[in-house]
PyMOL CGO cylinders between C-alpha atoms (Angstrom):
from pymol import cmd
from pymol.cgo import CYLINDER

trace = [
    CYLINDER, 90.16, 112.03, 116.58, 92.70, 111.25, 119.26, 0.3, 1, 1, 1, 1, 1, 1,
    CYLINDER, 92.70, 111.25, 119.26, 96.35, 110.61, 118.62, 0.3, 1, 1, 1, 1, 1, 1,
    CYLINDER, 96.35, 110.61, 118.62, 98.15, 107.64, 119.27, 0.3, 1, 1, 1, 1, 1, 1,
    CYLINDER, 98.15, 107.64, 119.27, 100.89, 107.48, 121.87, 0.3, 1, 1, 1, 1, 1, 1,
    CYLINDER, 100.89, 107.48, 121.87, 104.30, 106.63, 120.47, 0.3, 1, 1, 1, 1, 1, 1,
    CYLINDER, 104.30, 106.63, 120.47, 106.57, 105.53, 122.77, 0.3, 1, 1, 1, 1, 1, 1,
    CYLINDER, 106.57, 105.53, 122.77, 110.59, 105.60, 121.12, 0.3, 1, 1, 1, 1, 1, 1,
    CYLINDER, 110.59, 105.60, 121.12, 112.50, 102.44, 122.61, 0.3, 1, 1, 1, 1, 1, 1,
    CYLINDER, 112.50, 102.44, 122.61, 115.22, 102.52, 120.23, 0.3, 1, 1, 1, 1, 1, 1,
    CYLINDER, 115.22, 102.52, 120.23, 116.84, 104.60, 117.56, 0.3, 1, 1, 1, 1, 1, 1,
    CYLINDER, 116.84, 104.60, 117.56, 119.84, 103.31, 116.16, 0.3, 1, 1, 1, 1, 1, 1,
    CYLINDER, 119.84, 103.31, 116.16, 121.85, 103.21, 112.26, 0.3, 1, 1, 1, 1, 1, 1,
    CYLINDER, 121.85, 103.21, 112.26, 119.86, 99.56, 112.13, 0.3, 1, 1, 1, 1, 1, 1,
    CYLINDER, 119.86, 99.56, 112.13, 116.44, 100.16, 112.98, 0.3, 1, 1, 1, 1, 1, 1,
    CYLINDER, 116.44, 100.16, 112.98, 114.31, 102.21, 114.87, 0.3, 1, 1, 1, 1, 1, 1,
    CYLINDER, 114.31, 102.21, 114.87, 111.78, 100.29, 117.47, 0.3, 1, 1, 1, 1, 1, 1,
    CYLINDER, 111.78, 100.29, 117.47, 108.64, 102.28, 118.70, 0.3, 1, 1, 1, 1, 1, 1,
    CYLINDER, 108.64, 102.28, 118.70, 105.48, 101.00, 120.53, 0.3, 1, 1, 1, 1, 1, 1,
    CYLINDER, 105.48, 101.00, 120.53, 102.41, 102.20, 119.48, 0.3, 1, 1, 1, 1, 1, 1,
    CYLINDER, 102.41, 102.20, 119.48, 99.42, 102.49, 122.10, 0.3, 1, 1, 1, 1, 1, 1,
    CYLINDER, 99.42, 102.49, 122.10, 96.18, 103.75, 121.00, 0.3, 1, 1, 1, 1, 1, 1,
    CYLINDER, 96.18, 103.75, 121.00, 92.71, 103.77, 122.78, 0.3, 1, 1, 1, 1, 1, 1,
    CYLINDER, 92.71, 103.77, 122.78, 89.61, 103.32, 121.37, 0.3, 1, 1, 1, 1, 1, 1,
    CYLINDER, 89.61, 103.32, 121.37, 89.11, 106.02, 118.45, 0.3, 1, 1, 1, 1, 1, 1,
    CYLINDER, 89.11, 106.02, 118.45, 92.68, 106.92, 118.63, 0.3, 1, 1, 1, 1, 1, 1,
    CYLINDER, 92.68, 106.92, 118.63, 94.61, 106.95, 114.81, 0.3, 1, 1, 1, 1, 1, 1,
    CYLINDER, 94.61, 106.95, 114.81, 98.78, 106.56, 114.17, 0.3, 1, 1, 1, 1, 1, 1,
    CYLINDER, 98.78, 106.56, 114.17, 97.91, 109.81, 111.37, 0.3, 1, 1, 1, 1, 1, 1,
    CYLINDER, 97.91, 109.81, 111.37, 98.60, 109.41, 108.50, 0.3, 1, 1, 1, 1, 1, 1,
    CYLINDER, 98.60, 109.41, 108.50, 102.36, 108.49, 107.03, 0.3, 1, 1, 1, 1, 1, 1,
    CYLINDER, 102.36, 108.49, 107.03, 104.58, 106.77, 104.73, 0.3, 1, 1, 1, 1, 1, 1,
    CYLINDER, 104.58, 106.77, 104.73, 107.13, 104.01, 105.92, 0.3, 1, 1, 1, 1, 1, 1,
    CYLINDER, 107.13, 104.01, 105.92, 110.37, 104.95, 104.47, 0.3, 1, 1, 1, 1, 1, 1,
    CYLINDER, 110.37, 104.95, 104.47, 112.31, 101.67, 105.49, 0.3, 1, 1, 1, 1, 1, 1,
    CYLINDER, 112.31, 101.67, 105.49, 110.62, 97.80, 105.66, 0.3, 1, 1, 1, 1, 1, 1,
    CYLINDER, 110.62, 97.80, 105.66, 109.00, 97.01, 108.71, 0.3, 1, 1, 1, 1, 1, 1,
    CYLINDER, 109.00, 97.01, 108.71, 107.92, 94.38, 110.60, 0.3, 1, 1, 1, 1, 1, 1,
    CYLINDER, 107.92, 94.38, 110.60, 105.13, 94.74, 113.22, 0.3, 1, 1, 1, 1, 1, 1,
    CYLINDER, 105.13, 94.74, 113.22, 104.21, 92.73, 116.69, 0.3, 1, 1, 1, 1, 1, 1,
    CYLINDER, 104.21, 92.73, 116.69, 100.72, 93.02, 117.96, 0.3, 1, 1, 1, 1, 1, 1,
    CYLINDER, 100.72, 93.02, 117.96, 100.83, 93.34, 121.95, 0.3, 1, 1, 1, 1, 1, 1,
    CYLINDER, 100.83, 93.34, 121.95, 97.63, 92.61, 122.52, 0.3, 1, 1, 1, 1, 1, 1,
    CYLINDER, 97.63, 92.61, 122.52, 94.88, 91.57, 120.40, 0.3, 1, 1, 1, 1, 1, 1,
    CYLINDER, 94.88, 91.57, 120.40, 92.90, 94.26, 118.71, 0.3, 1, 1, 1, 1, 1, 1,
    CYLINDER, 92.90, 94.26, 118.71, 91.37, 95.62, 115.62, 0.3, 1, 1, 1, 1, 1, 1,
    CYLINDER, 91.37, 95.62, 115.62, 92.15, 98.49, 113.47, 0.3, 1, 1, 1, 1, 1, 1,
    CYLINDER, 92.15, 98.49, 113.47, 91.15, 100.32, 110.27, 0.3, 1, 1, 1, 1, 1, 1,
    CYLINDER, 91.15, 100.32, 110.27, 94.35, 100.93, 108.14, 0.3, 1, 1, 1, 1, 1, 1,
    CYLINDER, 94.35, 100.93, 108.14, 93.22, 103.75, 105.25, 0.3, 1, 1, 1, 1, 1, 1,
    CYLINDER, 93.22, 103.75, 105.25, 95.48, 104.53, 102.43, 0.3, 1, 1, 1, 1, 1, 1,
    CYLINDER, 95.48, 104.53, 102.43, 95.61, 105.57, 98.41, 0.3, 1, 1, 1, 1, 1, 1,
    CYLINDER, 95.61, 105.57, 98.41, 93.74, 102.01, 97.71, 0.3, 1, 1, 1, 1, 1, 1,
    CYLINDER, 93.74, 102.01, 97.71, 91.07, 102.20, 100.37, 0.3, 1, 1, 1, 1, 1, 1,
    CYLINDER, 91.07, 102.20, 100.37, 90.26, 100.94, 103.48, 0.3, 1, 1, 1, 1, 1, 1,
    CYLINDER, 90.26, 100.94, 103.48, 90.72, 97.64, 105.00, 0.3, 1, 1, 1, 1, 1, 1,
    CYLINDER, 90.72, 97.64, 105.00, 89.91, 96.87, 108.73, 0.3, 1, 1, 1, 1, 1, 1,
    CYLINDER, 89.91, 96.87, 108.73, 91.90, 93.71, 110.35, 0.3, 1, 1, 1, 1, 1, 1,
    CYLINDER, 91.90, 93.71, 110.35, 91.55, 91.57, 113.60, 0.3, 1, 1, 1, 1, 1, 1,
    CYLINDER, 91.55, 91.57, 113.60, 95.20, 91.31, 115.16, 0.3, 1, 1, 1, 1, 1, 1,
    CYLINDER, 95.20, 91.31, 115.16, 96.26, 88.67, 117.42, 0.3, 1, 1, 1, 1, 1, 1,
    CYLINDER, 96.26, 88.67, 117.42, 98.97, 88.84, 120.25, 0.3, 1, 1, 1, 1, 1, 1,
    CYLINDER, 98.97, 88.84, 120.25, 102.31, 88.13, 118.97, 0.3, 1, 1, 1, 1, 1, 1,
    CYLINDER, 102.31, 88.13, 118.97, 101.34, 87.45, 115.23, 0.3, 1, 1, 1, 1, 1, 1,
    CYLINDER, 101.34, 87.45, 115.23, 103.60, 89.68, 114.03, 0.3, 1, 1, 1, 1, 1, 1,
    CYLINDER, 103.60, 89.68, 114.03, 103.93, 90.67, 110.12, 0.3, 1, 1, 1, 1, 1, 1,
    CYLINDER, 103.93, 90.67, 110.12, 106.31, 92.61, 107.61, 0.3, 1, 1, 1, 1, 1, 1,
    CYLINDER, 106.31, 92.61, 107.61, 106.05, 94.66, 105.14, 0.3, 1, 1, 1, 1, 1, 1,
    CYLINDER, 106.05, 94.66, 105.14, 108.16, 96.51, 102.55, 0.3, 1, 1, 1, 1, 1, 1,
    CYLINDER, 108.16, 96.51, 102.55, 108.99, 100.03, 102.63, 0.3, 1, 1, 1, 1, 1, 1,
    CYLINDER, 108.99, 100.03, 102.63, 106.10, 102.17, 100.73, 0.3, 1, 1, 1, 1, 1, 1,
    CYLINDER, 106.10, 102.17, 100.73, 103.08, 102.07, 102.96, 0.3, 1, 1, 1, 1, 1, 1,
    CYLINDER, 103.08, 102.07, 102.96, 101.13, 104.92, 102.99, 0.3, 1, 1, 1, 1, 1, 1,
    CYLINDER, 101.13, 104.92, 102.99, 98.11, 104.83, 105.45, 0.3, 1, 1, 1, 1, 1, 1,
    CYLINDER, 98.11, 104.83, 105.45, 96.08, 106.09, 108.62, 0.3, 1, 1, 1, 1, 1, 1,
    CYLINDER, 96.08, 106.09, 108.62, 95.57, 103.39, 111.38, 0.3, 1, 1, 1, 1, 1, 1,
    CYLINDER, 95.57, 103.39, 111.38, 92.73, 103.66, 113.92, 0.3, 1, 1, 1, 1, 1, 1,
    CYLINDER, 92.73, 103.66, 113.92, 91.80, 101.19, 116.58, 0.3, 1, 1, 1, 1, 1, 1,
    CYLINDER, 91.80, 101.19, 116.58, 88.30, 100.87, 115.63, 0.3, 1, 1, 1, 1, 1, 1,
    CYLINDER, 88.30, 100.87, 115.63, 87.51, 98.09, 118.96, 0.3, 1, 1, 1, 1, 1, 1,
    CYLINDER, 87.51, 98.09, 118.96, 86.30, 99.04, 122.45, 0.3, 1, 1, 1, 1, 1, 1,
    CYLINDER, 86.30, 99.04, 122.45, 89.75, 98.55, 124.09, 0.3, 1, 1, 1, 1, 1, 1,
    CYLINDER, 89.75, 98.55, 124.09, 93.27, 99.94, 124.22, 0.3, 1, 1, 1, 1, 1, 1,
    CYLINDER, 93.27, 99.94, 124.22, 95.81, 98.31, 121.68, 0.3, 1, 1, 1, 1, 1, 1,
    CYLINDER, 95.81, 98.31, 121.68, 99.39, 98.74, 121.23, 0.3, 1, 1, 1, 1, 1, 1,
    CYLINDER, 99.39, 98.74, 121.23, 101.81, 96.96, 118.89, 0.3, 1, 1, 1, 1, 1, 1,
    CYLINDER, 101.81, 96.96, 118.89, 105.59, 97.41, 118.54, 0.3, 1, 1, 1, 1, 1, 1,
    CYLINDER, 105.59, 97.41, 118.54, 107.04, 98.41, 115.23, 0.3, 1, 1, 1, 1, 1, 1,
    CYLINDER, 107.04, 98.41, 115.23, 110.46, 97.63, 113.75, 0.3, 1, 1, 1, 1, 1, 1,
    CYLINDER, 110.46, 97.63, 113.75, 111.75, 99.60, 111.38, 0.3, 1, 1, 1, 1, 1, 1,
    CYLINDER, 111.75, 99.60, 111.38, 114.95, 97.70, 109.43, 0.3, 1, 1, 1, 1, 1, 1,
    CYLINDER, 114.95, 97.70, 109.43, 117.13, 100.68, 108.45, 0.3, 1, 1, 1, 1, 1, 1,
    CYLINDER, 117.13, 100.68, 108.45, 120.00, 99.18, 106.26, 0.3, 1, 1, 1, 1, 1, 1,
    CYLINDER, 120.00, 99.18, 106.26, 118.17, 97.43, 103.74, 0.3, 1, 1, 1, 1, 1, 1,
    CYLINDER, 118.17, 97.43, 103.74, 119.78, 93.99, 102.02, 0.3, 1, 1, 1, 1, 1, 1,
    CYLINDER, 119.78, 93.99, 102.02, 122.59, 94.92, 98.97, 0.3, 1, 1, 1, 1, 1, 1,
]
cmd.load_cgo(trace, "trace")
């Protein structure tokens, strides 16, 4: 399975910002996020997110973006017949 391309655009003591291109077939691998995160589709797409509870495949839609807490565990793959990319914000210093 190809790799995504992750492209670094900034790494700071706040957050860490890196866009994620894949092409058809192409998968993140599989990791944990360590920090909350909020995610900004660049294009529309779909992908197949697989983790400890399953799988679940999702149509994403240019600049819907969406957070989540810090915990995720998963694989992505752009499962559609063209390129997608999203940029993903990782929020370092968490609230308290």
């Amino acid at each position: 399975m190809p790799k995504a391309d992750a492209l670094l655009r900034e790494d700071n003591a706040d957050v860490r910002i890196t866009e994620w291109r894949l092409a058809p077939g192409a998968a993140t691998g599989y990791h944990r996020h360590d920090y909350d995160y909020v995610v900004v589709p660049l294009n529309d797409g779909t992908v197949k997110a697989t983790g400890p509870s399953g799988e679940t495949v999702v149509s994403l839609q240019v600049g819907q973006a969406y957070f989540r807490k810090a915990g995720v565990e998963h694989d992505v793959v752009n499962v559609g017949t063209a390129p997608y990319a999203f940029t993903e914000v990782e929020l370092k210093r968490q609230p308290g």
